[in-house]
C-alpha positions as a printed NumPy array, in Angstrom:
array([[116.411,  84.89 ,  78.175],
       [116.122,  85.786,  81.487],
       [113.939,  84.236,  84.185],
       [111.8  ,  87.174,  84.571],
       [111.188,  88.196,  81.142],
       [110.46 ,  84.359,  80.138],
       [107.852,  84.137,  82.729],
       [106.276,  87.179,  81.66 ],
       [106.239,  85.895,  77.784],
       [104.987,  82.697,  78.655],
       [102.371,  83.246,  81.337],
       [101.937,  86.729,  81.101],
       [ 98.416,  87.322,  83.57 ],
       [ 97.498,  86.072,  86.836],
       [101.127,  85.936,  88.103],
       [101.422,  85.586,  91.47 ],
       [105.289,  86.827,  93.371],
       [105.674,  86.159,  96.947],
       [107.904,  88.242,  99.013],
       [109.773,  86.797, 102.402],
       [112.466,  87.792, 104.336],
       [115.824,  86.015, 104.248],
       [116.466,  84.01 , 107.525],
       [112.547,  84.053, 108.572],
       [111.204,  82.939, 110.844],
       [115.095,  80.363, 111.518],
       [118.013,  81.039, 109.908],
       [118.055,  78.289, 107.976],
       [114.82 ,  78.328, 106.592],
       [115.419,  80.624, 103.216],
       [115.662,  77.616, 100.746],
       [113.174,  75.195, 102.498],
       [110.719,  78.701, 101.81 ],
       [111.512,  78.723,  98.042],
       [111.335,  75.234,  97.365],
       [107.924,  75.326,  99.11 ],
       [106.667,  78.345,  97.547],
       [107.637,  76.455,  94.025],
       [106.185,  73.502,  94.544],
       [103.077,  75.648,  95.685],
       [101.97 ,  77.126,  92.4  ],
       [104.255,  80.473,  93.044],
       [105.661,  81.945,  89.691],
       [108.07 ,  84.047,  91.346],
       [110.057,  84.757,  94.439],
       [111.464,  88.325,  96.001],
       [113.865,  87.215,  98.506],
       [114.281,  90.337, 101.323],
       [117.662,  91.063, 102.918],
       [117.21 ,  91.663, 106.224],
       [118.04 ,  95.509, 107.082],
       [117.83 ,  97.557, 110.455],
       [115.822, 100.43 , 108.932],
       [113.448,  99.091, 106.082],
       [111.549, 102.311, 105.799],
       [109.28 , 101.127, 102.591],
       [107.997,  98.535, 105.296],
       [105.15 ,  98.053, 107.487],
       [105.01 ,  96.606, 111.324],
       [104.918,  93.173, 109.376],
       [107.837,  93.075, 107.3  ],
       [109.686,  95.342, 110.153],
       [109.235,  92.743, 112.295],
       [110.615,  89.673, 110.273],
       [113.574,  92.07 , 109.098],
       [114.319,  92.473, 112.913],
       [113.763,  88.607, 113.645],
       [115.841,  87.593, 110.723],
       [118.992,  90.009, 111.811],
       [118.645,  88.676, 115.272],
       [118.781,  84.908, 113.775],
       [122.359,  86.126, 112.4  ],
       [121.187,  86.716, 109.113],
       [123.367,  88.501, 106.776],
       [124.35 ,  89.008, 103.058],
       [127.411,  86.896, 103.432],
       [125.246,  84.56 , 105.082],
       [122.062,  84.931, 102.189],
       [124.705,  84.432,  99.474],
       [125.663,  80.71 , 101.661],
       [122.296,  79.936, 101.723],
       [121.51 ,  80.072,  98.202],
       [124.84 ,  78.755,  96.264],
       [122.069,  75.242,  95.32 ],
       [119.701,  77.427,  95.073],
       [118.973,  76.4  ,  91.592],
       [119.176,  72.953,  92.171],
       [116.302,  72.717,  93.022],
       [114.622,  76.252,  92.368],
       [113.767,  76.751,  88.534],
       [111.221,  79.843,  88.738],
       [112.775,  83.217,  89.138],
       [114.148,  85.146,  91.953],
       [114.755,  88.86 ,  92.874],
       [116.22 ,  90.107,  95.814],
       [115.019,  92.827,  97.215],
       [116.057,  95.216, 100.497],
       [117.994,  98.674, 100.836],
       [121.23 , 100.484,  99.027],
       [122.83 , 100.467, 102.431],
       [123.913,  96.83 , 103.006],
       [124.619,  95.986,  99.505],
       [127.431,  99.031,  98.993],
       [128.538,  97.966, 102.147],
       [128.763,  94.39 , 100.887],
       [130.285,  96.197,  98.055],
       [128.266,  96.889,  94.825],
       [130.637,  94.402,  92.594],
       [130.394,  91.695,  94.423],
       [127.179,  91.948,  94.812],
       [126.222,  91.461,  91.658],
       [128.872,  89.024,  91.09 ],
       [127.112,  86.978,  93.978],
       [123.671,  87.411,  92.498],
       [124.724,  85.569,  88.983],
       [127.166,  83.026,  90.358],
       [123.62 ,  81.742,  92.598],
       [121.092,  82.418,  89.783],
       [119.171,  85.742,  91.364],
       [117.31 ,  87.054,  88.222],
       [116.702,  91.073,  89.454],
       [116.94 ,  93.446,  92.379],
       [114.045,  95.832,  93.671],
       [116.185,  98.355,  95.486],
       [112.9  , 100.734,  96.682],
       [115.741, 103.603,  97.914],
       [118.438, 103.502,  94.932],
       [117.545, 106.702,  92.986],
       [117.21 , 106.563,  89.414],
       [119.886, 108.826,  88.745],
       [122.468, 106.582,  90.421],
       [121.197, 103.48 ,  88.295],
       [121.394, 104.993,  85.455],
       [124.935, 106.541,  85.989],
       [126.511, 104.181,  87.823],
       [125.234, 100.644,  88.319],
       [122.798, 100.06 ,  84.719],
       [125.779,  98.735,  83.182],
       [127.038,  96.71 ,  85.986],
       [123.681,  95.152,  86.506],
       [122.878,  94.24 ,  82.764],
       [126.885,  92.661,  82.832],
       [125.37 ,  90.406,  85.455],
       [122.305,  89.96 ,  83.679],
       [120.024,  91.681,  86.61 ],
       [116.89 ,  93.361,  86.091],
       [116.13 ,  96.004,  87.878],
       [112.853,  96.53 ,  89.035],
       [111.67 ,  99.94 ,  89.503],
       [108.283, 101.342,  92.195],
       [105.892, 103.953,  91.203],
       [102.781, 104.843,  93.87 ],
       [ 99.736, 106.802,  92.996],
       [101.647, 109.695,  93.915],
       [103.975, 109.069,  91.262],
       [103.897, 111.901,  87.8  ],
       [102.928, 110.737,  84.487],
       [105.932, 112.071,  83.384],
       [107.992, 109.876,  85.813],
       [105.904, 106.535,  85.184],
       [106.746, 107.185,  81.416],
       [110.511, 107.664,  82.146],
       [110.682, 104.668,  84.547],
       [108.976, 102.55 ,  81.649],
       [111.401, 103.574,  79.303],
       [114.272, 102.501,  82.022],
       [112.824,  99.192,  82.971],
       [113.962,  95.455,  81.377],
       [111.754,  93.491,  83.607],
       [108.512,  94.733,  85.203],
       [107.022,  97.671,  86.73 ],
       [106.579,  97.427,  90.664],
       [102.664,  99.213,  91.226],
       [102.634, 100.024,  95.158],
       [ 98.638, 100.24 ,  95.531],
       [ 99.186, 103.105,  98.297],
       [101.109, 105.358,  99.413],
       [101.743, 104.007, 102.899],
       [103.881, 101.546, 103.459],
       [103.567,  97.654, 103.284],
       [100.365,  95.7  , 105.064],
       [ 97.505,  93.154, 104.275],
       [ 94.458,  94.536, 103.447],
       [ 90.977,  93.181, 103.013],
       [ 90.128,  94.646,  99.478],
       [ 90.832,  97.676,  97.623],
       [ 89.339, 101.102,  97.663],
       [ 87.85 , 102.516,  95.223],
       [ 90.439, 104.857,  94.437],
       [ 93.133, 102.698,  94.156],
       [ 91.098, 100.854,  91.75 ],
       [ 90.879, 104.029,  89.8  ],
       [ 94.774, 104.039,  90.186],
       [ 95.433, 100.617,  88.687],
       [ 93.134, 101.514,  85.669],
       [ 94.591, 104.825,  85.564],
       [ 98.283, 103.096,  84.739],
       [ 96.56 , 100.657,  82.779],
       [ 95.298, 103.486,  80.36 ],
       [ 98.955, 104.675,  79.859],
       [ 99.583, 101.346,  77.505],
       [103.486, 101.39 ,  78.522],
       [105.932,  98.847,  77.38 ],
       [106.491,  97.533,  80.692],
       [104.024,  94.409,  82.503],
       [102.937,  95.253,  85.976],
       [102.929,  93.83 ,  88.939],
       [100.583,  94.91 ,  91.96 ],
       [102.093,  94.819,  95.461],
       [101.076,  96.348,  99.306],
       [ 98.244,  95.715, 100.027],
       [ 97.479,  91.934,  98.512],
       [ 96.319,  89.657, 101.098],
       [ 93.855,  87.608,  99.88 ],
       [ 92.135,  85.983,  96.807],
       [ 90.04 ,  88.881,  96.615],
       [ 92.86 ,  90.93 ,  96.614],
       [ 94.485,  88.821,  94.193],
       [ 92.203,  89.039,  91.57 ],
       [ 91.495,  92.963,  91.939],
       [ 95.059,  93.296,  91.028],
       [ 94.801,  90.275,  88.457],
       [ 92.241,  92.428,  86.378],
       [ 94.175,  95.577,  86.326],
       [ 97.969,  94.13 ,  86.214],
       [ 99.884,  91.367,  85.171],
       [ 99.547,  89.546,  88.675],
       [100.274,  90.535,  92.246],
       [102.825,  90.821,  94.916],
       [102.15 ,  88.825,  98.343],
       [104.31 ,  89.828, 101.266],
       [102.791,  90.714, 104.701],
       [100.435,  88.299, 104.759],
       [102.583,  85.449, 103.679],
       [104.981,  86.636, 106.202],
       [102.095,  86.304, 108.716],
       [101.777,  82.788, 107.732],
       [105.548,  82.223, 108.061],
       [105.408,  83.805, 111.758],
       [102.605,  81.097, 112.947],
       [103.767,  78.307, 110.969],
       [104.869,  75.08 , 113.082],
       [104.781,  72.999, 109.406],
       [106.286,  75.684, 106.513],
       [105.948,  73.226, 103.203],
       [101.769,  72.406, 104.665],
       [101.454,  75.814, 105.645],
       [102.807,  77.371, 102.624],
       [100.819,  75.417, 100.917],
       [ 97.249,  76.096, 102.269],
       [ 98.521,  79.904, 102.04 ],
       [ 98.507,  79.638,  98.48 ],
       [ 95.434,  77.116,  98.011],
       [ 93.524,  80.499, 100.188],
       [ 95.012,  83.095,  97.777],
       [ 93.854,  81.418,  94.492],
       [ 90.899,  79.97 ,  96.351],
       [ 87.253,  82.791,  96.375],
       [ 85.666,  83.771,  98.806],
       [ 88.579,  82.849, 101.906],
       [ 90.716,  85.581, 103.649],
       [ 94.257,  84.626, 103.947],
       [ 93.482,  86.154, 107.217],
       [ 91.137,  83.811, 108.582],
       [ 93.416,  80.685, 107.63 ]])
């Protein structure tokens, strides 16, 4: 079974997916992030590659993109990185960035790459899903990649239920419709959001992402969802860090811990 649907069988709540970018805040520090991450108490990992115009993103994420390309970072250069990846990395990994570089990369090999290192699914926010479906489903599921699809609160019932019926791994809830950023706590209308989508009963778990930066946060999207998404904030972290596998840790401690901001630590 694959990574992603196993964890979602066998923990099913309270999961908690952290999101960095690939060759931040060193080059070389993609797998020492993982390995942290794991031995952290993280259930899953979304590994970003690195693009010049990550238009889902906020100032945050922008930034580490930019940092990361500057480092040298590149797809060649991810796939390197991560050929031990599962030596010592057990829980299970998406990638996640932009169509551009990966048809550049070529789409093939791409996914070729992803199963020879052990990535478990792609979130691809600007691959439409008439492409998937017509030219890249059956290339992905050959490869044994999930593909993870987005819906916002702008986002038709009528879409949600067709994206449920095309998903084999987890629905992606973006609590907004801006882009990416930490935030303090939710509104009250994106809480009426998440229970709106919970109502639906689809097939598909969910997972709650912008916007989680905290252990209040956290458990907002815990009660409505299957677990969160963590990026900006943990990419925060990453950016002050002189100590990643301490620092990682305490990140996670303050996410699972009441009552302290991720932002204060």
């Amino acid at each position: 079974m694959n990574r992603i649907n196993k964890l979602f069988k066998d923990k099913g709540k309270d999961i908690l997916s952290v999101y960095y970018t690939a060759g931040f805040p060193n080059l070389n520090d993609t797998i020492t992030v993982a390995q942290s991450l794991q031995q952290s108490g993280a259930d899953m990992l979304e590994i970003g590659i690195p693009f010049s115009d990550p238009i889902a993103d906020g100032p945050t994420i922008q930034a580490s993109n930019n940092q990361a390309l500057k480092n040298g970072m590149t797809l060649s250069k991810l796939f390197e990185q991560l050929q031990d990846l599962r030596k010592s990395v057990t829980i299970p990994v998406i990638l996640m960035g932009y169509i551009n570089p990966i048809l550049q990369y070529g789409i093939e090999d791409f996914c070729k790459a992803c199963e020879q290192v052990g990535v478990d699914g792609l979130i691809l926010p600007d691959l439409p899903m008439i492409e998937y479906q017509t030219k890249y489903k059956a290339l992905f599921e050959q490869h044994g990649l999930r593909n993870v699809f987005l819906i916002s609160p702008q986002t038709s019932e009528s879409r949600i239920k067709e994206i449920d019926q095309q998903t084999d791994a987890f629905i992606y809830m973006v609590s907004t419709s801006g882009t990416t950023g930490a935030r303090d706590k939710f509104s009250d209308e994106a809480v009426n959001y998440f229970e709106r989508i919970g109502n639906m009963n689809l097939t598909n778990p969910r997972l709650i992402g912008f916007g989680i930066s905290n252990h209040i946060t956290f458990e907002q999207a815990c009660k409505s969802a299957s677990g969160a998404i963590i990026g900006s904030a943990f990419i925060k972290t990453l950016e002050k860090s002189h100590d990643l596998k301490t620092d990682i840790n305490e990140f996670l401690k303050t996410i699972k811990k009441e009552g302290i901001p991720a932002s204060n630590y």
